[in-house]
FITIPA-794668 format. One line per field, with one value per residue (C-alpha): x, y, z; residue in three letters; residue number from 1. Coordinates in Angstrom, 2 decimals, decimal comma, m for minus. Example, Ala and Ser with C-alpha at 12.3 -4.5 7.8 and 13.67 -1.06 7.14 Angstrom:
<marses>
px [12,30_13,67]
py [m4,50_m1,06]
pz [7,80_7,14]
r [Ala_Ser]
k [1_2]
</marses>
This chain:
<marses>
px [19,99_18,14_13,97_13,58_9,52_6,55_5,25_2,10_m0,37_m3,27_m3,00_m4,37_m5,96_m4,01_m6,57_m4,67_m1,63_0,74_4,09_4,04_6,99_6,16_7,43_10,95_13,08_14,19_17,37_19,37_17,09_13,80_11,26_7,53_5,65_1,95_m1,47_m3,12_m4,71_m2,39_m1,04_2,12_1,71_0,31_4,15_5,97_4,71_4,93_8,31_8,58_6,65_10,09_12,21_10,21_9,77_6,09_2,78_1,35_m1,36_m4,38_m3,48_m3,15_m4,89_m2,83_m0,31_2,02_5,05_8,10_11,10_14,58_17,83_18,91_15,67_14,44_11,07_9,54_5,84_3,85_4,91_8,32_7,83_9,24_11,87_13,47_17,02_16,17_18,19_15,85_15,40_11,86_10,83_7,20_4,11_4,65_7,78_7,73_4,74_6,74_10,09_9,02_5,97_6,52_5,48_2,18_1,69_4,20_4,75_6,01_9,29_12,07_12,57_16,30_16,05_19,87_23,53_26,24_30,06_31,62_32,09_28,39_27,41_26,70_25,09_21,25_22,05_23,58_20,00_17,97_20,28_19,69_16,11_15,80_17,49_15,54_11,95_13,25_14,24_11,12_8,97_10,64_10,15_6,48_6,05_7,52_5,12_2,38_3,56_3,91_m0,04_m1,52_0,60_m1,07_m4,29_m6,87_m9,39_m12,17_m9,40_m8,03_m11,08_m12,40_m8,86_m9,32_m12,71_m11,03_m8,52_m10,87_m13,59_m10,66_m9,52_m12,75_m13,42_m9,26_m9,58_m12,74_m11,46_m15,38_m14,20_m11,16_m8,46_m4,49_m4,68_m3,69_m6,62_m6,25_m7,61_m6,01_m7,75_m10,91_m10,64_m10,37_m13,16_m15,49_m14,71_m15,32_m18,79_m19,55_m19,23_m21,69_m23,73_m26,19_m24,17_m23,03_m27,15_m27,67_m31,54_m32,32_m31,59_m28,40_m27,97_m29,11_m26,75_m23,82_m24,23_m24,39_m21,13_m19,62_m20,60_m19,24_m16,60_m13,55_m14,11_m11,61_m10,15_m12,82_m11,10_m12,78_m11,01_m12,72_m11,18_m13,70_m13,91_m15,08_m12,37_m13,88_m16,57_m15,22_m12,59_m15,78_m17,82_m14,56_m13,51_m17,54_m18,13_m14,81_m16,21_m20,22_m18,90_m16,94_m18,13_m17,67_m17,43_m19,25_m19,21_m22,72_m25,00_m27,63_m29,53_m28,39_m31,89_m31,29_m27,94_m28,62_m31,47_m28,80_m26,33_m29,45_m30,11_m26,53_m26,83_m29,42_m27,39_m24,14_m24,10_m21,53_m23,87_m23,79_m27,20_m29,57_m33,06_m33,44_m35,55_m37,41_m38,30_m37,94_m36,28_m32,81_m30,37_m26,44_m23,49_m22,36_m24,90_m24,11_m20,51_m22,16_m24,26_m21,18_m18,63_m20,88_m21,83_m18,64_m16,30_m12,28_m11,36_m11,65_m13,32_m17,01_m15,60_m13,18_m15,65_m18,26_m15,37_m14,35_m18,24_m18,66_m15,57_m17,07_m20,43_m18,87_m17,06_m20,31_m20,84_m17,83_m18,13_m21,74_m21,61_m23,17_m24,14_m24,09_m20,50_m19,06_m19,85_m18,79_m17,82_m19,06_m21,89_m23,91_m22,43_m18,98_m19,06_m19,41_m22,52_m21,61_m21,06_m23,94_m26,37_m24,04_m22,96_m26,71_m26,80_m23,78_m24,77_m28,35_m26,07_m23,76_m26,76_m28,08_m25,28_m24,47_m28,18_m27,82_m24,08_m25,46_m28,66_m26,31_m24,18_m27,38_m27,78_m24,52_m25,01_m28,25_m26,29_m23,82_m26,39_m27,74_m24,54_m24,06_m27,69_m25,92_m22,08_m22,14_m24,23_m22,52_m24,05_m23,50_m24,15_m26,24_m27,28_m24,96_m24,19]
py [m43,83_m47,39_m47,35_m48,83_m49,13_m48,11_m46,21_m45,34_m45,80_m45,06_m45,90_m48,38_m51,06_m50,31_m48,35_m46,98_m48,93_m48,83_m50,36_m52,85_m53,97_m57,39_m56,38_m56,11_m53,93_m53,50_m54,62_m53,76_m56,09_m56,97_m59,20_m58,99_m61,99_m63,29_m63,77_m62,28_m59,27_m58,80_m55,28_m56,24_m53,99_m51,42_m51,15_m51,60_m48,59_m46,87_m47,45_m47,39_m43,39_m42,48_m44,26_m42,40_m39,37_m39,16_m40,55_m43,24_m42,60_m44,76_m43,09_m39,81_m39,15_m41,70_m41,16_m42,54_m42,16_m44,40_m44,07_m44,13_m45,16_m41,72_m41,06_m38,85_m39,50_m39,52_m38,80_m38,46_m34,83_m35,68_m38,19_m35,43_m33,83_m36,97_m37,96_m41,47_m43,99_m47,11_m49,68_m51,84_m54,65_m55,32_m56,04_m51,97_m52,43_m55,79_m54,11_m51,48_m52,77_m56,22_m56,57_m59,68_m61,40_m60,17_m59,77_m62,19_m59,24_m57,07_m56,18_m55,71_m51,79_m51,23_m49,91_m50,31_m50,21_m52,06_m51,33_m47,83_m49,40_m49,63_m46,11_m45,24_m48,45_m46,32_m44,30_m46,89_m48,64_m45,47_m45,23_m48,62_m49,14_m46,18_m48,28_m50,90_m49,12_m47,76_m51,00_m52,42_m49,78_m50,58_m54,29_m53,38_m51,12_m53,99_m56,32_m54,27_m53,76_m57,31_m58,21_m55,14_m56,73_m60,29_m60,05_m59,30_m56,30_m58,07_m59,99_m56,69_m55,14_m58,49_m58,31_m54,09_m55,19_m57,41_m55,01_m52,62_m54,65_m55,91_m52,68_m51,35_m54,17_m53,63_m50,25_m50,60_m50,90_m52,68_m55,88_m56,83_m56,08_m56,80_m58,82_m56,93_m58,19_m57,96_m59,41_m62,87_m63,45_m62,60_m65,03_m67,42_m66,44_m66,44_m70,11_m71,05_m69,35_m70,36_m74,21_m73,49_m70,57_m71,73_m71,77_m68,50_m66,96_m64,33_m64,10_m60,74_m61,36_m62,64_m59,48_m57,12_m58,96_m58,88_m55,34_m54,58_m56,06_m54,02_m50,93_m51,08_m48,93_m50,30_m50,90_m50,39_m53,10_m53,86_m54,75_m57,33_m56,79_m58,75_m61,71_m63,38_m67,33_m70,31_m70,34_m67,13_m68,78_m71,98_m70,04_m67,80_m71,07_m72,95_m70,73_m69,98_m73,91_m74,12_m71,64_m72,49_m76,22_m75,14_m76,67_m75,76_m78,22_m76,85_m77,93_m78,82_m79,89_m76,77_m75,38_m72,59_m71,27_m72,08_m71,04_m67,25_m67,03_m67,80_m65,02_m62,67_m63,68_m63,55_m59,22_m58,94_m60,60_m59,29_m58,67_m61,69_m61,98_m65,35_m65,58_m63,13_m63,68_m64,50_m61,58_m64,06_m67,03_m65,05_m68,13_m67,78_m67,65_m68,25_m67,68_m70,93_m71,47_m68,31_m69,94_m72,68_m71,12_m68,90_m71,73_m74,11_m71,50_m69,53_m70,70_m71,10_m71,56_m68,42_m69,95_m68,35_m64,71_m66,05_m67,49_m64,52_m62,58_m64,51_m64,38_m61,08_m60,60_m62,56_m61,30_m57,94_m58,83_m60,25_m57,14_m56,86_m60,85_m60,00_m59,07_m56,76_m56,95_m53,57_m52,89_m55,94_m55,15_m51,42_m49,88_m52,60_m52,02_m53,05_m50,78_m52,07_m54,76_m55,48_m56,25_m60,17_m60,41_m58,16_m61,47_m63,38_m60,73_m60,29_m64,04_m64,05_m61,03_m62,63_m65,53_m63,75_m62,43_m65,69_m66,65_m63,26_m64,06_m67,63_m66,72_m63,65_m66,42_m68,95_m66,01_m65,20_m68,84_m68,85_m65,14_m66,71_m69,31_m67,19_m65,38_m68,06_m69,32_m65,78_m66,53_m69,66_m70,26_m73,63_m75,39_m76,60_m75,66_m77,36_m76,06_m78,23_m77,82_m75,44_m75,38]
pz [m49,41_m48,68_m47,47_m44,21_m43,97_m45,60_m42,39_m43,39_m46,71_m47,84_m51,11_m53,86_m51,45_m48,24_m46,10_m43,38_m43,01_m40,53_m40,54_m37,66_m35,21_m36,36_m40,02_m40,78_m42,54_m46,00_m47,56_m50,38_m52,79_m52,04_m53,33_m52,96_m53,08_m51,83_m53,48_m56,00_m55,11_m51,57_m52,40_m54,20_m57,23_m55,22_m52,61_m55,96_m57,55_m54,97_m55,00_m58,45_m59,28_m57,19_m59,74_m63,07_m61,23_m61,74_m59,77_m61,03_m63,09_m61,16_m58,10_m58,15_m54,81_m53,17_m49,76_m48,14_m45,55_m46,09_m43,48_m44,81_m43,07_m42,18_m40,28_m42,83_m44,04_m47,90_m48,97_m52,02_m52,49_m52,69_m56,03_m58,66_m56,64_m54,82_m55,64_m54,47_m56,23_m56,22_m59,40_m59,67_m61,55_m61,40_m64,02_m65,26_m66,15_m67,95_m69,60_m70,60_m71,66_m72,31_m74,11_m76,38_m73,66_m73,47_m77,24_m80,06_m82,32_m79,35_m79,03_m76,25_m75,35_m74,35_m70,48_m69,28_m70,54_m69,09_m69,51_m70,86_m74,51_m74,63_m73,63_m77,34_m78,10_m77,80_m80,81_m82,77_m82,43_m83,17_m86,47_m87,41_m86,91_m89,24_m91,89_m90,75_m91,24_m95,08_m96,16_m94,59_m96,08_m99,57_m98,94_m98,39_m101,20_m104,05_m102,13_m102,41_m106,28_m106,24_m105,23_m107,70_m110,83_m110,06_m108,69_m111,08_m110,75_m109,07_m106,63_m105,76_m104,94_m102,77_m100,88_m100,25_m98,78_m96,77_m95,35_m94,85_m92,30_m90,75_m90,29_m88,91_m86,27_m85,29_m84,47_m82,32_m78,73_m77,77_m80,33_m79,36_m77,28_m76,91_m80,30_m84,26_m85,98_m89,74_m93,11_m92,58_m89,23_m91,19_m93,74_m91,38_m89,43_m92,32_m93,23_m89,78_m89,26_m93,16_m92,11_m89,08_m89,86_m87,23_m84,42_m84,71_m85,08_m82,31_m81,21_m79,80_m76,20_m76,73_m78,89_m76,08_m73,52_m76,09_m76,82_m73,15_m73,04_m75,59_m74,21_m70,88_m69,30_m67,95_m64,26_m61,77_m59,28_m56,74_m53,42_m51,22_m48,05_m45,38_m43,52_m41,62_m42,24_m40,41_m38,45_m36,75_m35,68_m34,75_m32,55_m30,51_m30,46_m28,81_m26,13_m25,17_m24,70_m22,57_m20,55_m20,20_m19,54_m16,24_m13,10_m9,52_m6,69_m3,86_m0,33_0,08_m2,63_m2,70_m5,73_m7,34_m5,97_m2,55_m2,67_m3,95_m1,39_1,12_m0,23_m0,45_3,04_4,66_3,61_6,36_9,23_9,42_12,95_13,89_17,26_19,49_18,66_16,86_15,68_12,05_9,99_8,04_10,71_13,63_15,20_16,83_14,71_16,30_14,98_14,67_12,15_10,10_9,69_8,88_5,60_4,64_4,21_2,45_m0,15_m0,44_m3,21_m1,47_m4,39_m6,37_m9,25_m8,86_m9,20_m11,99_m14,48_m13,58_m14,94_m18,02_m18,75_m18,66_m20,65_m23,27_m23,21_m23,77_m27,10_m28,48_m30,39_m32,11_m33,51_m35,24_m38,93_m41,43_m44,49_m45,40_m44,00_m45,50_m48,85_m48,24_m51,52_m53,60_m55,75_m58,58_m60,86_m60,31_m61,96_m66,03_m67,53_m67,71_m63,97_m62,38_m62,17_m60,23_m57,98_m56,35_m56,60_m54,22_m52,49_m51,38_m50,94_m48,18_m46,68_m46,10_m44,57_m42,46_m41,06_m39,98_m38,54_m36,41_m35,60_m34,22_m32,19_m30,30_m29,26_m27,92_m26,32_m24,29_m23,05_m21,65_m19,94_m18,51_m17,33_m15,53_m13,75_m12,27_m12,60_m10,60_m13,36_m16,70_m19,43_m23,18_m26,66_m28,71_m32,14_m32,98_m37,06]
r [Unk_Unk_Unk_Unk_Unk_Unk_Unk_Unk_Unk_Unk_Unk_Unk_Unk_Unk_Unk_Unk_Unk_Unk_Unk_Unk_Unk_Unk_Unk_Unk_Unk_Unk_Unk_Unk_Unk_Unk_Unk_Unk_Unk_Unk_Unk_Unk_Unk_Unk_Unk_Unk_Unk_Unk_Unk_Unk_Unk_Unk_Unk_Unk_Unk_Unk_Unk_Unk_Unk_Unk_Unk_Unk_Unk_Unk_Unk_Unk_Unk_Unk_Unk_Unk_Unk_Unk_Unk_Unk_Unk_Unk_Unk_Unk_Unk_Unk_Unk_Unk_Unk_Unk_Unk_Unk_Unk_Unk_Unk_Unk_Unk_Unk_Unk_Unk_Unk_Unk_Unk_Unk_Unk_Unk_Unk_Unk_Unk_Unk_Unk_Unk_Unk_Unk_Unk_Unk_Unk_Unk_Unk_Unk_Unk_Unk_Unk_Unk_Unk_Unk_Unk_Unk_Unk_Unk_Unk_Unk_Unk_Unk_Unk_Unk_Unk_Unk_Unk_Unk_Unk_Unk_Unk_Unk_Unk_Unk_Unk_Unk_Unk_Unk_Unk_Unk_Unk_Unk_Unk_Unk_Unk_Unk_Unk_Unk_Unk_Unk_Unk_Unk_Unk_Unk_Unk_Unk_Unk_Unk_Unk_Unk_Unk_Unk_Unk_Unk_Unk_Unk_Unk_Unk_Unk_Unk_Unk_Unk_Unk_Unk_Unk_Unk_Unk_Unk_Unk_Unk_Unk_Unk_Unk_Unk_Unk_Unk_Unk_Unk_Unk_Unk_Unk_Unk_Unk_Unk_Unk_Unk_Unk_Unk_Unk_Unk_Unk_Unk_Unk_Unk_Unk_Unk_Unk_Unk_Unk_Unk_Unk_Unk_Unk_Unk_Unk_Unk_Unk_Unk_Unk_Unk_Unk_Unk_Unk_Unk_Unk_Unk_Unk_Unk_Unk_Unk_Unk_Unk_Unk_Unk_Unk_Unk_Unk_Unk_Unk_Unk_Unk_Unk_Unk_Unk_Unk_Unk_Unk_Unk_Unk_Unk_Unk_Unk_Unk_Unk_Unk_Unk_Unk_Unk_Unk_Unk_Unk_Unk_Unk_Unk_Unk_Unk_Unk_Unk_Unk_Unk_Unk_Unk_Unk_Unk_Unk_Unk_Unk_Unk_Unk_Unk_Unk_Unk_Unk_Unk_Unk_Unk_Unk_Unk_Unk_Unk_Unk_Unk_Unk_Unk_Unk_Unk_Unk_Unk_Unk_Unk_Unk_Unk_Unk_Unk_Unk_Unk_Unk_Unk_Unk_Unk_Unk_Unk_Unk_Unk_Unk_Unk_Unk_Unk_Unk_Unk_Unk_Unk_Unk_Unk_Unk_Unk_Unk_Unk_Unk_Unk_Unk_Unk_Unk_Unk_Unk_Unk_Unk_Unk_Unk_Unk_Unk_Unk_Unk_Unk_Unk_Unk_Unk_Unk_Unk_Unk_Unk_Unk_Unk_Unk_Unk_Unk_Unk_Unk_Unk_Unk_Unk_Unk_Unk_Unk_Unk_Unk_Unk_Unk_Unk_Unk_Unk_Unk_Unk_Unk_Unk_Unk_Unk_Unk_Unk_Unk_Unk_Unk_Unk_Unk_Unk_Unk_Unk]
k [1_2_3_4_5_6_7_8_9_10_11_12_13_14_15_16_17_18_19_20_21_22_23_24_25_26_27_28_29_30_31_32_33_34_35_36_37_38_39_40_41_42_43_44_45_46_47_48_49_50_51_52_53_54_55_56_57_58_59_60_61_62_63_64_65_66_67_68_69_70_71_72_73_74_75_76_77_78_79_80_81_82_83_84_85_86_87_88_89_90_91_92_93_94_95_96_97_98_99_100_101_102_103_104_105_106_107_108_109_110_111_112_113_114_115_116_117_118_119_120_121_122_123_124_125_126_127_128_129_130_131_132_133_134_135_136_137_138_139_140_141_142_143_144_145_146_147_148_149_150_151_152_153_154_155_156_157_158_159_160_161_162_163_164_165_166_167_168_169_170_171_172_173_174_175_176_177_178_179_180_181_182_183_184_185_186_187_188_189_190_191_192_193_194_195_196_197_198_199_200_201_202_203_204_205_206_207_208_209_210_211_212_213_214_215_216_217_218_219_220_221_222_223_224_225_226_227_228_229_230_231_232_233_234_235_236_237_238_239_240_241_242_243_244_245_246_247_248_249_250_251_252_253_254_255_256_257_258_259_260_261_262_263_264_265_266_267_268_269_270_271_272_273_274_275_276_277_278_279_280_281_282_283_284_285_286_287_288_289_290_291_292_293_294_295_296_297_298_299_300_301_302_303_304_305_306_307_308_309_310_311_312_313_314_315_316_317_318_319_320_321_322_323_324_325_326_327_328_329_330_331_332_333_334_335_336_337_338_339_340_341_342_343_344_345_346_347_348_349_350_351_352_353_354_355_356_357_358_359_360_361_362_363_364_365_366_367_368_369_370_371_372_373_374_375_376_377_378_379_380_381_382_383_384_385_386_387]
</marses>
């Protein structure tokens, strides 16, 4: 049975996903690929705790939908108990089943047999790496033999000191990680802090900050999930100018103060009389020269009631394009980050602020402007200074 879609996920750093129209389908093979931090690892093992049989471990709260071809739909509870035949190869299982590449003195961890000559070939491994490790062990032991018969006392002793600091800063997970640290290494270490003793002298805040260091937790992945870029604003900033800068030709050249006194007046004669008396002059007022103000001020063309529209559509959305700080950095705090990196993430935080502040500033100018423009729609109006 093949997967069509993910249809829904809310798992790792997918928040709510749904599986567009715009997406295709799965085939047969499939490859993942995009930027770092784009949710690739998080769809493989998704894929992938179906394939083990078992959640994965750093998200156990995790769910998800996926469709497959027969209609039928798969979700988290389904991991254990799903005969879904599915193979993945992602970081996990190179991890896994390939670690020499991640550490020289790994090895390669059999995962797959091909041809029925072979099907036995797992226990003829097991059977000879167990030769393998008593020979080996032998081969250590006359080694070992070896280095008591020709070291001296005193050399022996020196060399068990050795092994054992090496030993203690190996198995110390705050020292170092992914890396078998042993006597040899701190030999060498020695002779190169011996030739430089200086250099490697911690005062006490150095100490302190080190320490700090050492003591940390492992942090989980922080996902940064916001989009926004220049491009944004440089999209809102082109479509407001193209409509601020729209001009009408009128018939007659009146002020846009004239010209609304002349709508506000044309309400209080409706009365398409030959001639009535004007309610502000008293004068006679005929029809002729109602025409007159109504076809000089009136737009044929449709344009007026157009950009009043495309203005107020705009003016609407102004909300939506201002940012904050607070729901920007949403789930990322202080404490999320290791001691080494706290610093520069208020540096950067004050830094987006900043930023936010003058963005949200420069929104406003452009928000006045349209307001303005809504006050008088015949007038261009151009953005200056805008950064």
């Amino acid at each position: 049975m093949k997967i069509l879609n993910f249809d829904e996920i809310n798992f790792g750093s997918y928040k709510n996903f749904k599986w567009g129209n715009n997406l295709e389908e799965f085939k047969t093979i499939n490859i993942f690929y995009g930027r770092n931090y784009s949710g690739k690892t998080t769809l493989s093992r998704i894929a992938r705790s179906f394939e083990l049989k078992k959640h994965n471990e750093d998200f156990l709260d995790g769910n998800f939908k996926i469709k497959l071809e027969d209609g039928n739909f798969l979700t988290q509870n389904d991991v254990i108990k799903s005969n879904l035949d599915i193979r993945v190869y992602n970081s996990d299982f190179v991890k896994e089943n390939l670690n020499y590449l991640y550490d020289k003195k790994g090895n390669i961890k059999g995962f797959k047999s091909i041809g029925e000559e072979q099907k036995n070939i797992k226990e003829i491994i097991e059977k000879r790496e167990k030769i393998l490790k008593t020979r080996n062990e032998k081969l250590q032991k006359l080694e070992n033999d070896k280095k008591e018969f020709l070291n001296d006392d005193r050399e022996t002793k020196l060399e068990e000191k050795f092994t054992e600091k090496a030993s203690l800063i190996a198995t110390n997970p705050n020292y170092l990680k992914g890396y078998r640290y042993n006597k040899t290494a701190l030999k060498k270490d020695l002779n190169i802090i011996k030739n430089n003793e200086d250099a490697y002298i911690l005062n006490n805040e150095e100490q302190n900050q080190f320490i700090k260091i050492l003591e940390d937790k492992e942090k989980h992945n922080t996902n940064f999930n916001n989009t926004f870029n220049k491009d944004n604003f440089q999209g809102i900033l082109k479509h407001s100018s193209e409509i601020l800068e729209k001009e009408i030709i009128i018939k007659e050249n009146l002020t846009s103060e004239l010209r609304q006194w002349l709508e506000e007046g044309l309400k209080f004669h409706k009365e398409h009389l030959s001639t009535q008396q004007c309610k502000f002059c008293n004068n006679p007022l005929t029809l002729e020269r109602i025409v007159w103000i109504e076809n000089n001020i009136k737009d044929d063309s449709g344009e007026k009631e157009k950009i009043e529209e495309e203005l107020k559509d705009l003016l609407d959305n102004f909300e939506n394009y201002k940012l904050e700080l607070k729901k920007i950095l949403q789930d990322i705090e202080y404490e999320n980050f290791y001691s080494n990196y706290k610093d520069s993430f208020i540096a950067l935080k004050e830094q987006l602020g900043a930023n936010i502040a003058n963005y949200n500033k420069e929104l406003l100018k452009i928000e006045e402007k349209i307001k303005e423009k809504q006050k008088d729609v015949f007038t261009p109006i151009k953005l200056e200074n805008t950064n």
